[in-house]
N, C-alpha and C positions, 0 to 999 in steps of 0.2 A: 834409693830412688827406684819406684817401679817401673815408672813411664817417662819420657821428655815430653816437653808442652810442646809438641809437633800438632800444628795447624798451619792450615794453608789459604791466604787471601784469596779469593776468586770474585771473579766478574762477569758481568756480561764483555761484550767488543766493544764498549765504552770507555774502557780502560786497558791497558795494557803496561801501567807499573804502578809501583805504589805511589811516586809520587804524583799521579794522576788524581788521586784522591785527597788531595787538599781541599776540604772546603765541601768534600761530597758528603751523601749521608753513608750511612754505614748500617749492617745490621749484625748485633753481635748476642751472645749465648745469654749473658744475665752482667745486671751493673756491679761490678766487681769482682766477678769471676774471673775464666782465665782468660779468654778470648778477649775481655776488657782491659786484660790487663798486656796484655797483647796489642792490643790499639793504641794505648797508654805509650810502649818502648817504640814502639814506629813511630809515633809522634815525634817525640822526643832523639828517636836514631836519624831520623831524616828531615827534621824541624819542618814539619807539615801540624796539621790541624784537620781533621776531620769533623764534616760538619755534622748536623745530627744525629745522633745511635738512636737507634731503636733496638730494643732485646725480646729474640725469639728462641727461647731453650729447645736444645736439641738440634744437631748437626742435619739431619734428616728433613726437618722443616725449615731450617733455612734456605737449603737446597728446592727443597718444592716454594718456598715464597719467589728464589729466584729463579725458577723454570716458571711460574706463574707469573715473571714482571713485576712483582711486588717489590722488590727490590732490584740491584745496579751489582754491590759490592755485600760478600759477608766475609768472613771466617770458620771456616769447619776443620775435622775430623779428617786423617789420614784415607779411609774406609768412603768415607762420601766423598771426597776430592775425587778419589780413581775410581767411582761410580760414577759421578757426573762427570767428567770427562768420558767414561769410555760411553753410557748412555748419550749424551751430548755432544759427541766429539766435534768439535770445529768450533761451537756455536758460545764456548765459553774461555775465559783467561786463567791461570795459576799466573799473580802476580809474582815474579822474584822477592825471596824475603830473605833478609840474614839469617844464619845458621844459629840452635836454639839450644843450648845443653840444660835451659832451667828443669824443675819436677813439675808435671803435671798431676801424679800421683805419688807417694811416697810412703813408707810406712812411721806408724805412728807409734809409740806407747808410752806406759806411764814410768819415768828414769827407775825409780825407787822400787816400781814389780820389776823390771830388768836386771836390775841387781838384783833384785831378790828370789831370782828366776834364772840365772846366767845361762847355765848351763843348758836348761831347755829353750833357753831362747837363742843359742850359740847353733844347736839343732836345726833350730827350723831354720835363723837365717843363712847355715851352709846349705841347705835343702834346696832355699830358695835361689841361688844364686848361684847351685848346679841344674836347676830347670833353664835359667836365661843361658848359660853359657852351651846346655845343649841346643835349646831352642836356637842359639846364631848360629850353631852347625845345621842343625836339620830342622827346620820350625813344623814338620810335619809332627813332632815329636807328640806337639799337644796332643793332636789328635787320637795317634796311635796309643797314647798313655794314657787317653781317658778312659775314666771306671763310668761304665755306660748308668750306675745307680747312682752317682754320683751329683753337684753340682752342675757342673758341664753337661751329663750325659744325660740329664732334664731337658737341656735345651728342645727348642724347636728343631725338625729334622732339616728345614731349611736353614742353619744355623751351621748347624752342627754339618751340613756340607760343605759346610764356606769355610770353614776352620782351618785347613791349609792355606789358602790363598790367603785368608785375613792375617795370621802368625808371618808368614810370605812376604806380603805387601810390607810391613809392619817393620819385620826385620831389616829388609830392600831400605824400608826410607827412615832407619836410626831412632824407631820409636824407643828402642831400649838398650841400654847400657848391658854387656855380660858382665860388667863388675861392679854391676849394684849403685854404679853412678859416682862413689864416694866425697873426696876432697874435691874433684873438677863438677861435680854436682853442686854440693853445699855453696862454694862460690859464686857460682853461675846460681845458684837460688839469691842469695844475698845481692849481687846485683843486680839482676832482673826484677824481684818484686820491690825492690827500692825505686828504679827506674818508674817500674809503673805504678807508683805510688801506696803503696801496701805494706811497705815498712819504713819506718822514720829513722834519721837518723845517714849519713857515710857509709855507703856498703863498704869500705876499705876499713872504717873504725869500726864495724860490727864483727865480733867474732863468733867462729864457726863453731868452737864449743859449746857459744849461749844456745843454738840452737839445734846441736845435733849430737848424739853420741856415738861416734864411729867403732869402738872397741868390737861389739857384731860382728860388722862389715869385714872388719879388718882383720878376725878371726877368721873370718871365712875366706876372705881371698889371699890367705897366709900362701 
């Protein structure tokens, strides 16, 4: 797991919880993505019914459609929640939501190159997963560690100042696991996108082998 599916309902003062929104419209990222499938477990955790979706991709223009009125309620991004509240402050809601361990990103590869590959892939995933565990000590780390010819050190110079606070913010609200997310991940994947209708079948009958190979992970967090 790279990331948790950390999004946050917001509102205009029209609302002040989620089950306020029965019945309302809603404006979410794309039909079947993750913020839909996010609508999908609230439905279904609090036996509400949300009225019409509308999908407007990107965190950032949902937030301008709802400081322009165009919409009531959406779902965003860790990064524009604490932007539009501190830009906004007063004039907006963070609905309460249940606490979220699914993946919103994760890594992916081919079983057959991993095995056939171990050892270099045993590499990078210890690599990877001594960056999270520094970054929950000192998220400043990104920064300081970035090779300015690099990736990163492309970025925009407005970017690349926010890089502390964003790693900051990030770590503060649980956007990532320092141990790669493993067994309490794969679960919490298997029942959330079952929940929100994106895999068939008993998330309890579906096993965590069909869909993940821990050996990696479990190398690295030996």
């Amino acid at each position: 797991q790279l990331s948790k599916l950390k999004f946050f309902p917001v509102s205009s003062k029209k609302y002040s919880k989620l089950e306020d929104l029965n019945g309302e419209p809603i404006m979410l990222h794309s039909r079947g993505g993750g913020t839909d499938s996010i609508a999908n477990v609230i439905e279904e955790k609090l036996n509400i019914k949300f009225g019409k979706r509308s999908y407007v991709p990107g965190s950032s223009n949902r937030v301008a459609a709802l400081v322009a009125g165009k919409a009531d309620a959406t779902i965003i991004d860790l990064s524009n929640k604490n932007k539009l509240m501190k830009i906004h402050a007063g004039k907006y809601n963070v609905l309460p939501m249940f606490e979220v361990d699914a993946s919103d990103e994760a890594l992916f590869a081919n079983l057959n190159w991993i095995k056939a590959n171990r050892k270099d892939v045993d590499i990078f995933v210890k690599a990877l997963v001594s960056v999270y565990r520094d970054m929950a000590k000192d998220p400043t780390i990104i920064s300081r560690e970035t090779n300015p010819k690099g990736p990163i050190g492309q970025l925009p110079k407005e970017v690349l100042g926010n890089l502390d606070k964003f790693y900051s913010d990030a770590v503060e609200g649980g956007l990532y696991d320092p141990n790669g997310g493993g067994l309490k991940a794969a679960k919490a994947d298997l029942e959330w996108y079952s929940k929100a209708g994106q895999l068939t079948g008993d998330a309890a009958s579906l096993k965590i082998e069909d869909f993940w190979y821990m050996d990696p992970l479990n190398n690295a967090t030996k």
